[in-house]
ZAFI-403444 format. One record per atom (N, C-alpha, C, O): x, y, z; residue in three letters. Coordinates in steps of 0.05 Angstrom, whole numbers, padded with zeros to 5 digits, always signed. Layout:
// residues N
XYZALA;...
***
This chain:
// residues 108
+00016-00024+00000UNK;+00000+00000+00000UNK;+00017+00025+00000UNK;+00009+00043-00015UNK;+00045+00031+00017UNK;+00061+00053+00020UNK;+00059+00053-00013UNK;+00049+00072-00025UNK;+00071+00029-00025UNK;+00089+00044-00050UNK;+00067+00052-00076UNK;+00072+00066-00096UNK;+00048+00042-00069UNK;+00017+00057-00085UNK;+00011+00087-00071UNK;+00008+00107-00085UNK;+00010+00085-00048UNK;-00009+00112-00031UNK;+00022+00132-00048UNK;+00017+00155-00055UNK;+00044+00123-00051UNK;+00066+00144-00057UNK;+00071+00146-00084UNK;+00092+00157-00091UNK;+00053+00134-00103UNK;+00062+00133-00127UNK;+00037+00160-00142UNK;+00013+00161-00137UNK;+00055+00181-00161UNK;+00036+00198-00176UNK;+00018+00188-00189UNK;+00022+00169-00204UNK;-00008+00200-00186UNK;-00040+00193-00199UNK;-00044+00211-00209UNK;-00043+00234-00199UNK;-00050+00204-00243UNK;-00062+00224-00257UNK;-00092+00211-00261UNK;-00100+00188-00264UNK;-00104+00236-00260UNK;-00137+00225-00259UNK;-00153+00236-00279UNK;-00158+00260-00280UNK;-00164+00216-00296UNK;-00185+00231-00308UNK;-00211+00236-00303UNK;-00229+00223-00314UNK;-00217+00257-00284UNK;-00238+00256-00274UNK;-00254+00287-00285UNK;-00240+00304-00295UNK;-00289+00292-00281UNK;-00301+00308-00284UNK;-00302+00321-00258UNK;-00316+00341-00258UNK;-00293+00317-00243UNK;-00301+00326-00201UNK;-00262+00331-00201UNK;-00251+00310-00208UNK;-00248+00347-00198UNK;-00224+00350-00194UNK;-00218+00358-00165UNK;-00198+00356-00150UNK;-00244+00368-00163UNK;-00231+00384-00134UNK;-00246+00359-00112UNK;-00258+00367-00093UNK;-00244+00336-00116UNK;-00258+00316-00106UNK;-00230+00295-00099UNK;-00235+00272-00091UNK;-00203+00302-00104UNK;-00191+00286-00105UNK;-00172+00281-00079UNK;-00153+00297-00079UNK;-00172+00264-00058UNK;-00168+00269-00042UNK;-00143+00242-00035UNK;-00132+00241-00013UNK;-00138+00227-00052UNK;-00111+00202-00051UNK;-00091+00221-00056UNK;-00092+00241-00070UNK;-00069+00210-00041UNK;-00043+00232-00035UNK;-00033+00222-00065UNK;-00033+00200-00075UNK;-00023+00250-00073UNK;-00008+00254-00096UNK;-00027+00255-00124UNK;-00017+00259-00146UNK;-00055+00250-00120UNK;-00069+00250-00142UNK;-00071+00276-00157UNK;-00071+00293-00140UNK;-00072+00287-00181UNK;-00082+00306-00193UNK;-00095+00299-00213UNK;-00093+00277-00223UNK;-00115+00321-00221UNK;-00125+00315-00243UNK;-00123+00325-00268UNK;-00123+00349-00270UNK;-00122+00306-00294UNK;-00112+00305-00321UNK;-00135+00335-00333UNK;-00160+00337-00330UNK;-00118+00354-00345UNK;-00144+00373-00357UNK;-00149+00381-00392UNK;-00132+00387-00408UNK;-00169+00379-00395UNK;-00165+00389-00424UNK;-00171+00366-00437UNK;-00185+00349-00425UNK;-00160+00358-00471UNK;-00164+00326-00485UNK;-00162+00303-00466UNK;-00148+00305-00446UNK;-00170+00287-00469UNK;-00158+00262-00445UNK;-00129+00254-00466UNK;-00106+00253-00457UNK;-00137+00249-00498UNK;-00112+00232-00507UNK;-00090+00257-00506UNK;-00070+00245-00500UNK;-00084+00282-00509UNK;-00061+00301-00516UNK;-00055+00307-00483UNK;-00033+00316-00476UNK;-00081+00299-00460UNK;-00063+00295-00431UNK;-00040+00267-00432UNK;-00017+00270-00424UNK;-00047+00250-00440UNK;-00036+00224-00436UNK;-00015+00227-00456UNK;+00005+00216-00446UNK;-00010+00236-00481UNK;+00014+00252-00497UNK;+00040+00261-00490UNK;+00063+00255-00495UNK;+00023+00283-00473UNK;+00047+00297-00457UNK;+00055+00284-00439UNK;+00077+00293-00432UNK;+00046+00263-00425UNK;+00051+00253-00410UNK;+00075+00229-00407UNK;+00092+00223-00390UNK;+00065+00217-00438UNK;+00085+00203-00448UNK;+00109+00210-00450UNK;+00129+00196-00446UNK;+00106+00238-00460UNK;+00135+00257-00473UNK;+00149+00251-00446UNK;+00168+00235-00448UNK;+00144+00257-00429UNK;+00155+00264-00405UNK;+00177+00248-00395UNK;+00194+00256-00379UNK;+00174+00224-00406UNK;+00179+00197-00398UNK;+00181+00191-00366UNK;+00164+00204-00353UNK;+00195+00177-00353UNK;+00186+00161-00323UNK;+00184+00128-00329UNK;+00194+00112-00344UNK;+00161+00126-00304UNK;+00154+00104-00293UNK;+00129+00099-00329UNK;+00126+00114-00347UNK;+00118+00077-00326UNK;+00100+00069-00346UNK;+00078+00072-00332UNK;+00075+00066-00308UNK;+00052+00089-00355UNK;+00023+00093-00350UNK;+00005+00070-00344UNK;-00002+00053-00361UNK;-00003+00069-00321UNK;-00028+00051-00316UNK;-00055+00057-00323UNK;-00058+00081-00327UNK;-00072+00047-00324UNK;-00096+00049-00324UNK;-00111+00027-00310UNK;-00105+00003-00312UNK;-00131+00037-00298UNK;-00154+00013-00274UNK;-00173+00019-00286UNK;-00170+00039-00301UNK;-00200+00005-00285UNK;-00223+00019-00290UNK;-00242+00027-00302UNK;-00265+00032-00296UNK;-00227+00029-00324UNK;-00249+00053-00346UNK;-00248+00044-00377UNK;-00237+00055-00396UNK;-00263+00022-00376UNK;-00271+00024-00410UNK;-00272+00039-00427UNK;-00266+00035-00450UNK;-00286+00074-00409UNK;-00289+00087-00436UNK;-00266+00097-00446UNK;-00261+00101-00470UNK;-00249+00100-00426UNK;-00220+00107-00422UNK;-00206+00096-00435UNK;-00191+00110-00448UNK;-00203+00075-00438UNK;-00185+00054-00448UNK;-00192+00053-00480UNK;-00177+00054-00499UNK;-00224+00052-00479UNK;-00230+00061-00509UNK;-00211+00079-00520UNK;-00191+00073-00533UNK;-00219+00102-00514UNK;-00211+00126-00515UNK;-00185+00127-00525UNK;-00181+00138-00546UNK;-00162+00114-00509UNK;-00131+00117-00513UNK;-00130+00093-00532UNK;-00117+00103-00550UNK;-00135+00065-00540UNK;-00144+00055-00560UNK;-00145+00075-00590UNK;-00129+00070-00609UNK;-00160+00091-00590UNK;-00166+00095-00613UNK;-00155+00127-00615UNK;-00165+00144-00631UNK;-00133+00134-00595UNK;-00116+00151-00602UNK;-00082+00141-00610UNK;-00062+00155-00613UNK;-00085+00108-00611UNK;-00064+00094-00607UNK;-00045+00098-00593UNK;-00024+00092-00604UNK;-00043+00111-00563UNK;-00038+00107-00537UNK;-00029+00076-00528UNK;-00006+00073-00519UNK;-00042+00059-00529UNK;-00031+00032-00507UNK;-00015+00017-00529UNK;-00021+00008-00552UNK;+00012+00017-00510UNK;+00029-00007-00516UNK;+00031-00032-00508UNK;+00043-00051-00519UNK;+00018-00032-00485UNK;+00006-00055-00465UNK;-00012-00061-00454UNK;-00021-00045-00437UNK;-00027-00088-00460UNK;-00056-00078-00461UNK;-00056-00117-00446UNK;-00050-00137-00459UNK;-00064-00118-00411UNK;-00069-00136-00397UNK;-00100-00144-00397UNK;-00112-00123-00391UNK;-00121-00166-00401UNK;-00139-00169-00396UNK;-00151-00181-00373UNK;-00130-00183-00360UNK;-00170-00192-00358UNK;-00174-00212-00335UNK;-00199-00213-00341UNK;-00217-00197-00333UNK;-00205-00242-00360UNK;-00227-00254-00350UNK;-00246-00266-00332UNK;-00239-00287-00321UNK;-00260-00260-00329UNK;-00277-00278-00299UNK;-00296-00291-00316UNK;-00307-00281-00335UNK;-00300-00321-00304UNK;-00316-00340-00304UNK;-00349-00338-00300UNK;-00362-00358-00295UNK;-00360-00314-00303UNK;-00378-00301-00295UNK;-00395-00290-00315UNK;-00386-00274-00332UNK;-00424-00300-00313UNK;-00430-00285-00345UNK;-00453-00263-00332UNK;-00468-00271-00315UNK;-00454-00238-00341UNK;-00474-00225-00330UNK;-00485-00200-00340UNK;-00485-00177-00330UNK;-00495-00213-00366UNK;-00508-00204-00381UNK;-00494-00184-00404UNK;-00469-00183-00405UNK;-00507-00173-00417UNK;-00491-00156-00444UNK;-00474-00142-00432UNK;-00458-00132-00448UNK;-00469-00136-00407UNK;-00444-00110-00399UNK;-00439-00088-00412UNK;-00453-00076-00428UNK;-00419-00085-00405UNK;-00396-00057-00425UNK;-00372-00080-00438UNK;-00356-00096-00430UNK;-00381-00068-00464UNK;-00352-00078-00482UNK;-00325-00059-00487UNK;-00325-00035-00493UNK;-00299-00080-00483UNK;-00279-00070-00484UNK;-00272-00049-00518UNK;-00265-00027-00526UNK;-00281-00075-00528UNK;-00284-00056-00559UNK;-00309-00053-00567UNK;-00327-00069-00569UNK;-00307-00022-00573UNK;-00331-00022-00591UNK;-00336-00027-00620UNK;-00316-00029-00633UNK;-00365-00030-00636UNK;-00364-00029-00661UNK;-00340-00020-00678UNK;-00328-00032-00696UNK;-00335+00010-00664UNK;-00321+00024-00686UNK;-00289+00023-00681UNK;-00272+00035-00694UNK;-00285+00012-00667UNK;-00261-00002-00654UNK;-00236-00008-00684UNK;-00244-00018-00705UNK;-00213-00002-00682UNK;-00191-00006-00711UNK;-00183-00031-00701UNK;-00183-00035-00677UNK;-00174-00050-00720UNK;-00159-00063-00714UNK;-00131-00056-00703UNK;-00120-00035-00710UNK;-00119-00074-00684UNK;-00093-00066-00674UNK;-00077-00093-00675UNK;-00092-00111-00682UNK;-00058-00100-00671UNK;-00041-00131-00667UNK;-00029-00121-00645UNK;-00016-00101-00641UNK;-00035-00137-00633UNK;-00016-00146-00604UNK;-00017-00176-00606UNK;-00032-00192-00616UNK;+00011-00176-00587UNK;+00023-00199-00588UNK;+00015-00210-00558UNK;+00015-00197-00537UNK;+00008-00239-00562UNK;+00000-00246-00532UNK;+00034-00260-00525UNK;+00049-00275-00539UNK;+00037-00250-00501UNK;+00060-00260-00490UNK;+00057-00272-00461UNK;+00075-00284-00448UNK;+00033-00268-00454UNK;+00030-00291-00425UNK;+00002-00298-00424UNK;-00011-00278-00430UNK;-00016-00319-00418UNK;-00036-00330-00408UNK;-00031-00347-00376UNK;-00020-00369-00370UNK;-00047-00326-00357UNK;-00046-00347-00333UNK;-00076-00354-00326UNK;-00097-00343-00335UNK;-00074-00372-00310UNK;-00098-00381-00301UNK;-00100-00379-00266UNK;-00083-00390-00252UNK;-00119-00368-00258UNK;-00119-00356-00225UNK;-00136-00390-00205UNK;-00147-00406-00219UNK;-00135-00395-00183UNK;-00151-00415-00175UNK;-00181-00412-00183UNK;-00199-00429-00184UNK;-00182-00389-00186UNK;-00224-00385-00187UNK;-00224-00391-00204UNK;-00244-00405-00208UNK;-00201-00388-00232UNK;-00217-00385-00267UNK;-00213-00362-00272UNK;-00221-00354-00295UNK;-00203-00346-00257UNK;-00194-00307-00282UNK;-00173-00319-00302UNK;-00158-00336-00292UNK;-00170-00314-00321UNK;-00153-00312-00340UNK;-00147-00293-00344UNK;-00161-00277-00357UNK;-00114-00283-00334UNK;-00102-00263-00347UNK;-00080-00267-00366UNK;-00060-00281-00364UNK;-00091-00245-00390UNK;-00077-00246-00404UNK;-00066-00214-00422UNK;-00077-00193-00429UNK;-00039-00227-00422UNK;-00023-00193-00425UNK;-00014-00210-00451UNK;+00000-00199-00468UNK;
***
């Protein structure tokens, strides 16, 4: 937890002044030309938790170089899809499949 609670958070959030995890700020302006500059910057490598639309989003600004999935054994109903219709094709290379005791499958 230290080396998370101490690690920089960029957030894309609509509520900024809502952000209250140490070191968080929030991303302003385009989401993909925040995540741009961000890149330029170079560092540690960009995570993302969370956000489909998000992930859309940097998807189809061709942003992700690494792209981890985790299936669950769980069906529940139409959900939210990772790709949408209008989704480009991309190639990635699968370089690991694990299997968790429940049945998640992750795969990077």
């Amino acid at each position: 937890a230290d080396r998370l609670n101490s690690a920089p958070k960029h957030v894309a959030t609509h509520r900024p002044d809502g952000l209250s995890w140490q070191g968080s700020r929030a991303l302003s302006g385009d989401l993909a030309e925040a995540v741009r500059a961000l890149k330029r910057q170079g560092g540690a490598d960009l995570l993302t938790f969370g956000s489909g639309d998000m992930v859309r989003q940097l998807l189809a600004a061709d942003l992700v170089d690494d792209l981890s999935l985790l299936v669950y054994p769980v069906m529940l109903g139409p959900g939210k899809r990772v790709f949408g219709d209008d989704a480009q094709a991309r190639a990635f290379t699968l370089e690991r499949v694990d299997a968790t005791p429940g049945g998640v499958l992750v795969s990077r």
